[in-house]
C-alpha positions in Angstrom: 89.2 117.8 327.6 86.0 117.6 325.4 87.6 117.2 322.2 90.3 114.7 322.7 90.6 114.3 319.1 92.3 117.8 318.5 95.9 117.4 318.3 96.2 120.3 316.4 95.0 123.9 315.3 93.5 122.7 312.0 91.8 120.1 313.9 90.3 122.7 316.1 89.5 124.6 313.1 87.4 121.6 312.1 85.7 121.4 315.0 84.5 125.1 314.9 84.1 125.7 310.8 84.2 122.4 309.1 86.2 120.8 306.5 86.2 123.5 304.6 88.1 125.8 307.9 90.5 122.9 308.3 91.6 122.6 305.1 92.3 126.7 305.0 94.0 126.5 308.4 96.4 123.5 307.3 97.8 125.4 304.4 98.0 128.6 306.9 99.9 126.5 309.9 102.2 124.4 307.5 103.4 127.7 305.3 104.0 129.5 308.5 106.4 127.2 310.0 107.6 126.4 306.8 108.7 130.2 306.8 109.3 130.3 310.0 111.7 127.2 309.8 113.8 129.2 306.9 114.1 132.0 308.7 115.8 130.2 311.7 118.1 128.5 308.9 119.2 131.9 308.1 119.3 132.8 311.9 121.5 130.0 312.5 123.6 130.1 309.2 124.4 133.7 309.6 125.6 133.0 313.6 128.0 130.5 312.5 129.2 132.3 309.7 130.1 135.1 311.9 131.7 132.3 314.7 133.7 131.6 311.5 135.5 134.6 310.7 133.1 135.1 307.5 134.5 132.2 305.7 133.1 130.1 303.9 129.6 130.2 301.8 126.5 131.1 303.3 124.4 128.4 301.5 126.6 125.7 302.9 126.1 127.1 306.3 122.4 127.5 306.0 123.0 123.8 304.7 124.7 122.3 307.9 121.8 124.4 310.0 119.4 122.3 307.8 121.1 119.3 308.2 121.4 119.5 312.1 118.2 120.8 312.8 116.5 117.8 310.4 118.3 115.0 313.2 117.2 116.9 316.2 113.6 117.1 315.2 113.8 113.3 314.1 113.2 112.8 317.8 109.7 111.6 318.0 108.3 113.2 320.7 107.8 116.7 322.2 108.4 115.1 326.3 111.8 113.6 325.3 112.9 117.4 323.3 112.3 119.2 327.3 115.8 119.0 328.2 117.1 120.5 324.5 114.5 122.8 324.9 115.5 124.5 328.0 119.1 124.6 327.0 117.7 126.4 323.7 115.9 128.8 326.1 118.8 129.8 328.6 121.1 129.9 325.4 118.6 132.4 323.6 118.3 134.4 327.2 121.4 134.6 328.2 122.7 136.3 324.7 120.0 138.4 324.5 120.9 139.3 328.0 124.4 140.0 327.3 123.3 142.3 324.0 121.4 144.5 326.5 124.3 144.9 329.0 126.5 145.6 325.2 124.3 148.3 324.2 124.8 150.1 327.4 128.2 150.1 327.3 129.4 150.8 324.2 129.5 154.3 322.8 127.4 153.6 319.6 125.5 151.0 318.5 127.5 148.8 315.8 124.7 149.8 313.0 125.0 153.8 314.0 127.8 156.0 311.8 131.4 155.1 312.8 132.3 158.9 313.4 130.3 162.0 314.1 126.8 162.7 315.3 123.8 160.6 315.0 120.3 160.7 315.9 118.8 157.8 317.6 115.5 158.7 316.3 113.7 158.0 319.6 109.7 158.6 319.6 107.2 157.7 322.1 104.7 157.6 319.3 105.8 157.3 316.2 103.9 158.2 312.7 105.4 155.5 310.0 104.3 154.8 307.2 101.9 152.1 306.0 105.0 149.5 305.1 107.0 150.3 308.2 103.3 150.2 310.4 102.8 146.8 308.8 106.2 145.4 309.6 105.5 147.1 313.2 102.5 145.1 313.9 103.9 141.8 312.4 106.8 141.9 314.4 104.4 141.6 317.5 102.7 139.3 315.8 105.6 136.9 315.4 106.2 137.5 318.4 103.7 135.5 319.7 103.1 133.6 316.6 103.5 130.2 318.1 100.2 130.4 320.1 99.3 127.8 317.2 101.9 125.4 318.7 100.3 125.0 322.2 97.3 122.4 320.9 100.7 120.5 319.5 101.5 120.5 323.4 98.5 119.7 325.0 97.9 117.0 322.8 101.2 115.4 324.3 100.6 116.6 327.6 100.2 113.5 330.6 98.2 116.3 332.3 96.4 118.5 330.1 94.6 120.5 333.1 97.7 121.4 333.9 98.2 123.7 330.4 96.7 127.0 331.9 99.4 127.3 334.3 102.1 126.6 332.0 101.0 129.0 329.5 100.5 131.7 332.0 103.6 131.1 332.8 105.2 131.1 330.0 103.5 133.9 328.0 104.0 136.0 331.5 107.9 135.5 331.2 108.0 136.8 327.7 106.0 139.6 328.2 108.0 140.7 331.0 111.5 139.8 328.8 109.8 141.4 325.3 109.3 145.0 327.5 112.0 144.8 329.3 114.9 144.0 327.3 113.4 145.4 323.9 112.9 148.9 325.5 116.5 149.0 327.1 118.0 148.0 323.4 115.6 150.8 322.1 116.8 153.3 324.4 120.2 153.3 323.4 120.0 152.1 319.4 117.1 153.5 318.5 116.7 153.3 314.6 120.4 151.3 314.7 118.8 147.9 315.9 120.5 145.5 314.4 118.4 142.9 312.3 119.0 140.3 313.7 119.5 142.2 317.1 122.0 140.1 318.3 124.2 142.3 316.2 123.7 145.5 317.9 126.4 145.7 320.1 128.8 144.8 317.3 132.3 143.8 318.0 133.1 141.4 320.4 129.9 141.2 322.4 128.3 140.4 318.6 130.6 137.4 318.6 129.8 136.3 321.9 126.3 136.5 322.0 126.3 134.6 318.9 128.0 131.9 319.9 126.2 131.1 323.4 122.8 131.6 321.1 124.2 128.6 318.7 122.0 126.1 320.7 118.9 128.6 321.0 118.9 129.3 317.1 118.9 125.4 316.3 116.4 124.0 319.2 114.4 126.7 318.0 114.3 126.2 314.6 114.1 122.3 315.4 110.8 123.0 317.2 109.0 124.6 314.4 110.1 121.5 312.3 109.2 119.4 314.8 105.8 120.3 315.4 105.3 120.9 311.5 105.8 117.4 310.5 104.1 116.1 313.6 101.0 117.8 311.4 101.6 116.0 308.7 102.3 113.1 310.8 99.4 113.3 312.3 97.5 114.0 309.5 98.8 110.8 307.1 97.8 108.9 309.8 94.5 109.5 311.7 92.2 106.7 311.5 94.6 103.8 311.1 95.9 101.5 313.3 99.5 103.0 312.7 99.0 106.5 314.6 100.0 105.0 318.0 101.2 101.4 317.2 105.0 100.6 316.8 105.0 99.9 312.8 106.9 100.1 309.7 104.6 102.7 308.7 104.4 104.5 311.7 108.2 105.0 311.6 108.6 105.0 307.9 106.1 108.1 307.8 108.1 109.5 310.8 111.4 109.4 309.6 110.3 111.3 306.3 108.0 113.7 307.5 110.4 115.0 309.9 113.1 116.0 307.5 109.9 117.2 304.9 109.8 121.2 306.5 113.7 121.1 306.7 113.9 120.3 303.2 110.6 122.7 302.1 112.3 125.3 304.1 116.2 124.8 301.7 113.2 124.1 298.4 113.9 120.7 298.4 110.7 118.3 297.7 111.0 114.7 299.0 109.1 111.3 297.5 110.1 108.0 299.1 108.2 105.3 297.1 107.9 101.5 298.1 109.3 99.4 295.9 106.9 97.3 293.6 105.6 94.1 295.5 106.7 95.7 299.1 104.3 97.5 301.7 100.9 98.7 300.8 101.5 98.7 297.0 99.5 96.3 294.8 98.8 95.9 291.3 95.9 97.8 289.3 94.9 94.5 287.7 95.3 91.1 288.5 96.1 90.1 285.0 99.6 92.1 285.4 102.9 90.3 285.3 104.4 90.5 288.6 108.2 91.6 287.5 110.4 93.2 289.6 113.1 93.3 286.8 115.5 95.6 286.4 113.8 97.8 283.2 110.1 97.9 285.3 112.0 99.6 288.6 113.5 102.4 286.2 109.6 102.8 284.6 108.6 102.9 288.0 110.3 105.7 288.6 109.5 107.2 285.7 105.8 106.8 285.7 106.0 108.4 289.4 107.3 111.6 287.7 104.6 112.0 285.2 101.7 110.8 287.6 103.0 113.5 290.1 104.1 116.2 286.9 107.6 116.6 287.9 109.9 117.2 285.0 112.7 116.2 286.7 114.2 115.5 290.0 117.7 114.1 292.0 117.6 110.4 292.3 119.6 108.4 295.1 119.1 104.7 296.4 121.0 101.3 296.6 120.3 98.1 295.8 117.6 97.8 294.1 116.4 101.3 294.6 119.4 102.2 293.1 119.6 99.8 290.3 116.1 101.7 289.2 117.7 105.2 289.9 120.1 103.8 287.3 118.0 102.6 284.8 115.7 105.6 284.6 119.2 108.0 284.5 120.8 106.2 282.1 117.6 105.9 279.0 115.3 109.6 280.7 118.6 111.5 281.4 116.3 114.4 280.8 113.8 113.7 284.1 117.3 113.0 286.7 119.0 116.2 287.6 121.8 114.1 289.6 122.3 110.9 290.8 123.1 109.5 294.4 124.1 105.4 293.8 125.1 103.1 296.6 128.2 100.3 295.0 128.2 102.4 291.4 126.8 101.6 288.0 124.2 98.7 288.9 122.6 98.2 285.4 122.9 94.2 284.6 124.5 93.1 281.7 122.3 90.2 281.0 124.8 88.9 278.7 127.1 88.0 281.1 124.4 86.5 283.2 126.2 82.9 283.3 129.7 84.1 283.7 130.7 83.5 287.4 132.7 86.6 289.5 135.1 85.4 292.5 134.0 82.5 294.2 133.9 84.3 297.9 131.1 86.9 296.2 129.0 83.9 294.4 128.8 82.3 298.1 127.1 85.2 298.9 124.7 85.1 296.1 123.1 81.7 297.8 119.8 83.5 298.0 119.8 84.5 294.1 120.7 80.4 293.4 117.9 79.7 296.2 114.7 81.4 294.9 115.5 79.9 291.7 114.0 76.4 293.1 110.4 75.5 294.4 112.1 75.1 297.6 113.6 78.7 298.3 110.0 79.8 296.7 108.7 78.0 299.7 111.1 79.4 302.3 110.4 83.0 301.2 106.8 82.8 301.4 107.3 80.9 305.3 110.0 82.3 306.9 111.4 85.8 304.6 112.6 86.9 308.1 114.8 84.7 308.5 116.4 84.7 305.0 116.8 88.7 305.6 118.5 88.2 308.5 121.4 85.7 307.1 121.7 88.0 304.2 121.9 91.3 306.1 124.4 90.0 308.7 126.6 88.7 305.6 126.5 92.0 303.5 126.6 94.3 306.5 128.6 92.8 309.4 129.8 95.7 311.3 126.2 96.8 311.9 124.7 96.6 315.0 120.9 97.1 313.6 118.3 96.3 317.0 115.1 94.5 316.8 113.2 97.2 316.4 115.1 98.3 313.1 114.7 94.6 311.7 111.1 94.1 312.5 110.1 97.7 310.6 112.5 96.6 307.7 110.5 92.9 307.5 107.5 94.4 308.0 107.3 95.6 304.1 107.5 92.1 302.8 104.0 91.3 304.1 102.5 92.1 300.7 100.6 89.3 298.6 103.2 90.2 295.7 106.1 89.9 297.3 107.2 86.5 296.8 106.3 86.6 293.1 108.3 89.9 292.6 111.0 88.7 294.4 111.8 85.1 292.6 110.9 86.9 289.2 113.9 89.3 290.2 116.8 86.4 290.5 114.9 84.2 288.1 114.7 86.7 285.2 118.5 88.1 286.4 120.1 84.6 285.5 118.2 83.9 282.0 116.2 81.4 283.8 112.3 83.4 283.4 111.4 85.3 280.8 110.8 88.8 281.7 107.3 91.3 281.2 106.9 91.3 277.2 106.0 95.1 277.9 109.9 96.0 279.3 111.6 94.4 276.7 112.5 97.3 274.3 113.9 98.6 277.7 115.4 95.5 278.6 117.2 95.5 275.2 118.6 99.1 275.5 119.9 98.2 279.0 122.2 95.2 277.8 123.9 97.9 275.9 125.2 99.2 279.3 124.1 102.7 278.6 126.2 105.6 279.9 125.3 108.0 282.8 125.0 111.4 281.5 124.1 113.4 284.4 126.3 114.3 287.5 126.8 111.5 290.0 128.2 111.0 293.6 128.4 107.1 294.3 129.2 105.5 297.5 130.7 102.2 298.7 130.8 100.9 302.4 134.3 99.8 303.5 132.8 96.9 305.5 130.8 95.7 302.6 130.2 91.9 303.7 129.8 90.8 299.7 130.2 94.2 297.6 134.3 94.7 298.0 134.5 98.1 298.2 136.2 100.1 295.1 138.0 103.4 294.6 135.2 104.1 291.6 137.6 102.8 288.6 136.2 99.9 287.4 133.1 101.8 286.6 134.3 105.7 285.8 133.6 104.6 282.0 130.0 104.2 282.8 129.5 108.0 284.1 129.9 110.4 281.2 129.9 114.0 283.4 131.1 114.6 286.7 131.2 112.0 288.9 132.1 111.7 292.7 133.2 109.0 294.5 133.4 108.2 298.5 134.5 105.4 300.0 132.6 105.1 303.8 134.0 104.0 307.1 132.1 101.7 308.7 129.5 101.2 306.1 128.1 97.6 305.0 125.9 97.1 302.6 122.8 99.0 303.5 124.4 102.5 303.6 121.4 105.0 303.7 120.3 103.5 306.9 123.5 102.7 309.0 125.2 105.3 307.4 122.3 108.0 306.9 124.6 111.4 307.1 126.8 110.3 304.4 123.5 109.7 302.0 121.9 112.7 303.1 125.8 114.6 302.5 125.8 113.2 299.4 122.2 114.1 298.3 123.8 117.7 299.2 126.8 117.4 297.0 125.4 116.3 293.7 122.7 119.1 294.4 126.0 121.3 294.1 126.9 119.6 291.1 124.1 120.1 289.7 
């Protein structure tokens, strides 16, 4: 209760040894869960496998592990996990409790020789060698490894005097379960313990004790990424008003760190930039043309690379994210290793800036008509809520977004840039601005409409309120390799974040592809 600013280990460790100690323990704690996560992947990915039959892949098992795991631990606190949690832990009992009544009945373990004699190996004290003493100890050590998790669980706690008696508890229960069970298993396999032990019955009992651990293998693994990003959660954080208050950031940081284990755990590394002109960014200089044209979002991109010395990377988004994905694919096809695209090929052909499409889409373009004026100029900087709203319950009218969702969307636009940005965007889009002198070599490549010449998936929403959805022909001569396209049920326009499986599947397939 003396240091109510420890939510974690590495915080402790500052308190006791300084920067210095915190900084060693944060790279510790995060690669051990980060391992730890992987290994319950594998855990999980090799129980459903067997559920299965053996069919299919194991990567795309160990991907649907990751997948599911990443939207359990998207729940934002430990309190509202409990009940998950104690399914996990009478899952994981009971089949570890139905592998040590197996053992006992079968007449070898599944790992021993099918036919003849075999030696169980049994010692009281045994004399291994260095690498099998090592393993030895680490087992234990794993075995209570998440003793770095309880300041996690204090830090959440209503009552935090009432920690000692939980732990107690708990550690008491898996002492008694460790002894007891793991001797009984080791009394009648000996050196044929399955790995993962599960297994050591083999037959039927392996099937069964596999499928009732299912829920233990994933709440489990969904712990370790849960309490993982809340460090990094934590630790983006600390010190600003957004730690505890109910804001964009707060939930924008969430939402990404939460996934960021799951994905370090499959190799995947995650950026999510703000657009130019939206959230915290600014400009270095206030000299700088404030563009949001189409050539400066593919730079962006670009220049995010080099500054963070990535040589390439998958890039998916919509809109205008998407528009810059496209961009940067289409003239650095070197830096993009795939590309994810919400509504297709969005590079503008400026040259056709003035011809009009079908008269139901151009009344849905009011806004780009609007900001063109002094007067829409004026209603973006008063009121942008309000002009979201009309537009997002036009583009996506199926979706049943909540306050909450709107208010952390909105909350971006309060940026000094933003209205300049914006208006530069339609303005420079219909020939009526010039655009930044320093894009227009880009600008002049992209009204050539250049090709995509890595491998794409691209997405359309079926309930697309002014993007008619398309079965990916009236831009297949735009994408040059292999290309993918899904049309989604009950997707408007802003498909990553009503429909966020499909992006996240899709993410996954041109990975494949790649």
């Amino acid at each position: 209760m003396k240091h109510r600013g420890v939510h974690n280990i590495a915080d402790a460790a500052m308190v006791m040894g300084g920067p210095v100690a915190r900084e060693i323990t944060s790279v510790l704690f995060l690669l051990t869960w980060i391992l730890a996560t992987g290994s319950g992947f594998i855990g999980l990915s090799q129980g459903l496998k067997i559920l299965a039959n053996g069919k299919g892949c194991t990567i795309v098992w160990t991907m649907v592990a990751a997948v599911s795991t990443g939207i359990l631990s998207s729940i934002r606190t430990l309190g509202k996990l409990a009940i998950l949690t104690w399914i996990g832990f009478a899952s994981i009992f009971t089949a570890v409790f139905i592998v040590v009544v197996g053992v006992s009945v079968v007449d070898r373990p599944a790992a021993a020789p099918p036919t003849g004699p075999y030696d169980l190996g049994i010692v009281a004290v045994g004399s291994p060698g260095f690498v099998a003493g090592l393993v030895a100890a680490l087992n234990l050590f794993s075995g209570f490894g998440s003793t770095s998790t309880f300041m996690p669980v204090i830090a959440e706690m209503k009552e935090p005097k009432r920690f000692p008696k939980a732990l107690f508890i708990s550690q008491g229960l898996l002492v008694a379960c460790y002894m007891s069970f793991g001797m009984v298993v080791y009394m009648y396999c000996g050196q044929y313990i399955a790995s993962p032990s599960l297994a050591s019955a083999g037959g039927t009992l392996e099937k069964v004790a596999y499928a009732i651990s299912v829920p233990g293998f994933m709440m489990t693994s969904t712990l370790w990424v849960h309490v993982a990003a809340k460090f990094l959660f934590v630790r983006i954080l600390r010190n600003s008003e957004h730690l505890q208050k109910n804001t964009l950031i707060h939930w924008t940081t969430w939402l990404y760190v939460e996934v960021a284990p799951a994905l370090a755990a499959e190799g995947y590394r995650v950026i999510v930039p703000y657009l130019r002109g939206n959230g915290p960014t600014t400009f270095l200089h206030t000299n700088t043309f404030r563009s949001g044209q189409q050539a400066a979002l593919g730079y962006d991109i670009i220049e995010i690379l080099d500054a963070l010395k990535i040589p390439s990377a998958i890039f998916a988004g919509y809109d205008w994210g998407g528009r810059g994905a496209c961009v940067a694919v289409a003239l650095w096809p070197d830096r993009c290793d795939g590309l994810v695209s919400v509504n297709s090929y969005l590079i503008q052909d400026l040259s056709k800036a003035w011809i009009p499409l079908n008269s139901e889409i151009e009344a849905g373009f009011w806004y780009f008509y609007y900001f063109l004026t002094p007067r829409g100029e004026a209603a973006l900087a008063e009121h942008p809520q309000d002009i979201a709203r009309v537009v997002w319950d036009k583009n996506s009218p199926v979706w049943n977004y909540t306050e909450q969702e709107f208010e952390r969307a909105t909350e971006t636009y309060v940026n000094p840039d933003y209205v300049d940005v914006v208006t530069q965007v339609y303005r420079h889009r219909l020939l009526c601005a010039p655009g930044d002198p320093d894009y227009a070599d880009i600008e002049m490549e992209l009204r050539k409409q250049p090709a995509i010449r890595v491998p794409a998936v691209t997405l359309d929403g079926l309930m697309d309120g002014n993007f008619p959805a398309t079965d990916g022909s009236p831009s297949a001569g735009n994408f040059k390799r292999t290309r993918i396209h899904h049309q989604i049920e009950g997707a408007g326009h802003n498909l990553p974040q009503e429909k966020p499986q499909a992006f996240i599947d899709a993410v996954i397939e041109v990975a494949g592809l790649s």
